[in-house]
C-alpha positions as CSV (number, residue, x, y, z in Angstrom):
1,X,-40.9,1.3,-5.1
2,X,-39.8,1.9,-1.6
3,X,-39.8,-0.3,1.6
4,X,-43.2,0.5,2.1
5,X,-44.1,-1.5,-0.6
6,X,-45.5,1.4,-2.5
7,X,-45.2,2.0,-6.2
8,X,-44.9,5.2,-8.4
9,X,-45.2,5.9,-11.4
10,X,-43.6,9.0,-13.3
11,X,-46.2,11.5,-14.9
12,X,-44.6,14.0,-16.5
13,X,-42.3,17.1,-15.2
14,X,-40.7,15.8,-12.1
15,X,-44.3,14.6,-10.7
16,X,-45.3,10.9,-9.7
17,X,-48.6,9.7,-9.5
18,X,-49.4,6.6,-6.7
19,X,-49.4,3.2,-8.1
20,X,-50.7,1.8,-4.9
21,X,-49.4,-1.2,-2.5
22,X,-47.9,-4.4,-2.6
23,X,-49.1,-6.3,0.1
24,X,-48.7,-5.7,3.8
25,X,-46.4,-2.1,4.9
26,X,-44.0,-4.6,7.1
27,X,-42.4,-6.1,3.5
28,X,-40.0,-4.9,1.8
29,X,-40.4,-4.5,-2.0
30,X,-37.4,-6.2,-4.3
31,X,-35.8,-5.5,-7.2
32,X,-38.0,-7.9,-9.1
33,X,-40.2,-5.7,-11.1
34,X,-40.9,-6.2,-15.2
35,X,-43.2,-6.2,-18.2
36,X,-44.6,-9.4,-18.9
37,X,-47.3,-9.4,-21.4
38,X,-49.2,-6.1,-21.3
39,X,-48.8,-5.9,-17.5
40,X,-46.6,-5.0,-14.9
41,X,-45.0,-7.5,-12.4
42,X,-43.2,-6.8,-8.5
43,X,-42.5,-8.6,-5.9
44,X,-42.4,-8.2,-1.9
45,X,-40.0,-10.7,0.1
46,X,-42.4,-13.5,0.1
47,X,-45.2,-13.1,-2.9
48,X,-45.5,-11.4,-6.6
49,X,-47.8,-9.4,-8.0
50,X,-49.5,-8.2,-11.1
51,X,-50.5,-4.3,-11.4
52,X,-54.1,-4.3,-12.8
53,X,-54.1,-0.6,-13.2
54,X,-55.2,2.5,-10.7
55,X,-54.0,1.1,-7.6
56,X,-54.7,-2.2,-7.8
57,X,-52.1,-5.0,-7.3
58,X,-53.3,-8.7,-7.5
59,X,-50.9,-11.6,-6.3
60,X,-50.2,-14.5,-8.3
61,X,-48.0,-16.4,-5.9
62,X,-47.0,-15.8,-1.9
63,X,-44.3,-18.6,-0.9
64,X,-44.2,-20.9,-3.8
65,X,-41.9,-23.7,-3.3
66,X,-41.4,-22.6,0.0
67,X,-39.7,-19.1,-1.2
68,X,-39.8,-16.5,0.6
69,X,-38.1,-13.7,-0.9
70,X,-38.0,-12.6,-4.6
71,X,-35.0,-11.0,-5.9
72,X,-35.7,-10.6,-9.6
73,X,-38.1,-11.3,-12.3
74,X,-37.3,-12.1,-15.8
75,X,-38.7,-12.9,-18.8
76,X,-37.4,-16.2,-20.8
77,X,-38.8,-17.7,-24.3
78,X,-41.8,-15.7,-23.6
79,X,-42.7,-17.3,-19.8
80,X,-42.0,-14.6,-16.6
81,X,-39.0,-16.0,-14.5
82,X,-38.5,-15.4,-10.8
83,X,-35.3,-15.7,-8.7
84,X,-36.2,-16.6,-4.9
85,X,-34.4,-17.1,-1.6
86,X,-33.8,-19.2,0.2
87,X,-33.6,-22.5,-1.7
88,X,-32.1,-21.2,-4.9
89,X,-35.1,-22.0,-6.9
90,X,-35.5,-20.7,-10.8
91,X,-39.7,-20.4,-10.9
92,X,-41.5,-20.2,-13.7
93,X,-45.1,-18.6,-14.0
94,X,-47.8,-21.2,-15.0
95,X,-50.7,-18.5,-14.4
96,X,-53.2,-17.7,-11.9
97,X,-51.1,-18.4,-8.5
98,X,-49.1,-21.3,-10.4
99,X,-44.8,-21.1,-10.3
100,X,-43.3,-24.3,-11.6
101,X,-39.3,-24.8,-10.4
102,X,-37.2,-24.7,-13.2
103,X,-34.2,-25.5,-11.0
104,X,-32.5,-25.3,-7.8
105,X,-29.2,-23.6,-7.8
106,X,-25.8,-22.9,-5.2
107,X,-25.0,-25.0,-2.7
108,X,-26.7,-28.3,-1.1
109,X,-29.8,-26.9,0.7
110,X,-29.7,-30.1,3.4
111,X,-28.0,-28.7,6.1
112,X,-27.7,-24.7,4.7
113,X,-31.3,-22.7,3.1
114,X,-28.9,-20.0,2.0
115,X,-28.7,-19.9,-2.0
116,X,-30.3,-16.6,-3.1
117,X,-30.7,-16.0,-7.1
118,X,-29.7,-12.2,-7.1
119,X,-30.0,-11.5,-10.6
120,X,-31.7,-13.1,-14.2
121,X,-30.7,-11.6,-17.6
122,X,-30.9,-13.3,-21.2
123,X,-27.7,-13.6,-23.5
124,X,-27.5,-14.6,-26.7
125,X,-30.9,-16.6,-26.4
126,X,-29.8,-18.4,-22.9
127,X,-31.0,-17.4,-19.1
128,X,-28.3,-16.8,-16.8
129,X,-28.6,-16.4,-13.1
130,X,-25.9,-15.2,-10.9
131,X,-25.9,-17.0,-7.1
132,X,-25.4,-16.3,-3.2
133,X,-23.2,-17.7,-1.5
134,X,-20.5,-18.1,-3.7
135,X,-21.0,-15.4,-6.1
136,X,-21.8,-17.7,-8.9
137,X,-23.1,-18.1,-12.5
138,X,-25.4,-20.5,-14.0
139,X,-26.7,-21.2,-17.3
140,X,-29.9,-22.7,-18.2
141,X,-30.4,-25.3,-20.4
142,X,-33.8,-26.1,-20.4
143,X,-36.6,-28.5,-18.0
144,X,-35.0,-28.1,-14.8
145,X,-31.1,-28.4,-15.8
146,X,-28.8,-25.5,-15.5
147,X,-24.9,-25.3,-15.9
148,X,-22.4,-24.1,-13.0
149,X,-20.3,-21.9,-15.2
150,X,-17.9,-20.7,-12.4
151,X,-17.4,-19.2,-8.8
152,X,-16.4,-16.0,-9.2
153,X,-15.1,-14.8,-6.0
154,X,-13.2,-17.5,-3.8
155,X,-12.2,-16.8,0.2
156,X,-10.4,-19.1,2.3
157,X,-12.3,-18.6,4.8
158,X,-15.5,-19.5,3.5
159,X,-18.1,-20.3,6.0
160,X,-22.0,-21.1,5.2
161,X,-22.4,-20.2,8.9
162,X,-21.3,-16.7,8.4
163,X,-22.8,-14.5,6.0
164,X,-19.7,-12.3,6.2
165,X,-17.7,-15.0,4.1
166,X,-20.5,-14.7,1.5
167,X,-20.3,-13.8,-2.3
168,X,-22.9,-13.0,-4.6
169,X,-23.5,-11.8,-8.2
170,X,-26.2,-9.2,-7.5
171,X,-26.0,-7.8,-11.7
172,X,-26.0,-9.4,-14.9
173,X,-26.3,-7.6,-18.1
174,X,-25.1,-7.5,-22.1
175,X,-23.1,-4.8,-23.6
176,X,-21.5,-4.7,-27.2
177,X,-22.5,-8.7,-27.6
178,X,-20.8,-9.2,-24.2
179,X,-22.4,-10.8,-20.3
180,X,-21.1,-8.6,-17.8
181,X,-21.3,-8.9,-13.9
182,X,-20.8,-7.4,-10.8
183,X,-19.8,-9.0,-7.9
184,X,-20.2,-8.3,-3.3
């Protein structure tokens, strides 16, 4: 994908073939994109999408929940998982335009909208999400409960006001029966 929104798909030596458009040129396209049950899935900043084939692109959700940017998609005990902005909200897909929350994680939203989930990745049977603004990790444990595992990056001079101050874990993954991370 590029910021255009536009998707390709490699054909064979070194040529791509047009996959067509999510949504409007002005959005940016996300890291969110996965297999979920025979199809393909992306998201823009504010609503996901399901590739029907040729260049067709159908949405099944634009600002669930009050989302408005998607930063990963994930498939959990068979149901598609998205990450959002700016509430910290774990949604599940229900079908049709449907998300249910399955959890609302970082910081209390009352006075600061700022909790981003960066990344989803499944270990050892559990969903983890790493977490703007303070670079951490959660662990889900089922309805909508999760588990603060830790804060992985601390600085004195935190700030919610200032997103210079700000952490996040923007990559989880398992290696050699391990989670790994990065943090920024």
């Amino acid at each position: 994908g590029d910021d255009a929104v536009k998707v390709y798909r490699y054909e064979s030596d070194g040529n791509w073939g047009f996959c067509g458009q999510l949504g409007p040129t002005s959005e940016v396209l996300c890291q969110g994109m996965t297999a979920y049950r025979g199809h393909l899935y992306g998201s823009t900043l504010p609503a996901m999408y399901r590739y029907d084939g040729g260049t067709k692109w159908v949405c099944i959700g634009r600002n669930p929940h009050g989302m408005t940017q998607v930063h990963k998609m994930q498939v959990y005990e068979g149901r598609l998982c998205a990450g959002t902005w700016p509430h910290g909200k774990v949604l599940r897909y229900e079908g049709d335009d449907q998300w249910t929350v399955c959890g609302q994680l970082g910081i209390a939203t009352d006075q600061y909208q700022i909790n981003e989930v960066n990344d989803l990745t499944v270990y050892n049977g559990k969903l983890y999400a790493g977490v703007i603004p303070k670079a951490e990790v959660y662990r889900y444990e089922g309805g909508s409960d999760w588990t603060r595992l830790r804060s992985l990056v601390y600085r004195s001079n935190w700030n919610p006001a200032d997103v210079h101050t700000w952490f996040r874990v923007p990559c989880l993954t398992q290696f050699q029966g391990r989670l790994y991370l990065g943090t920024s």
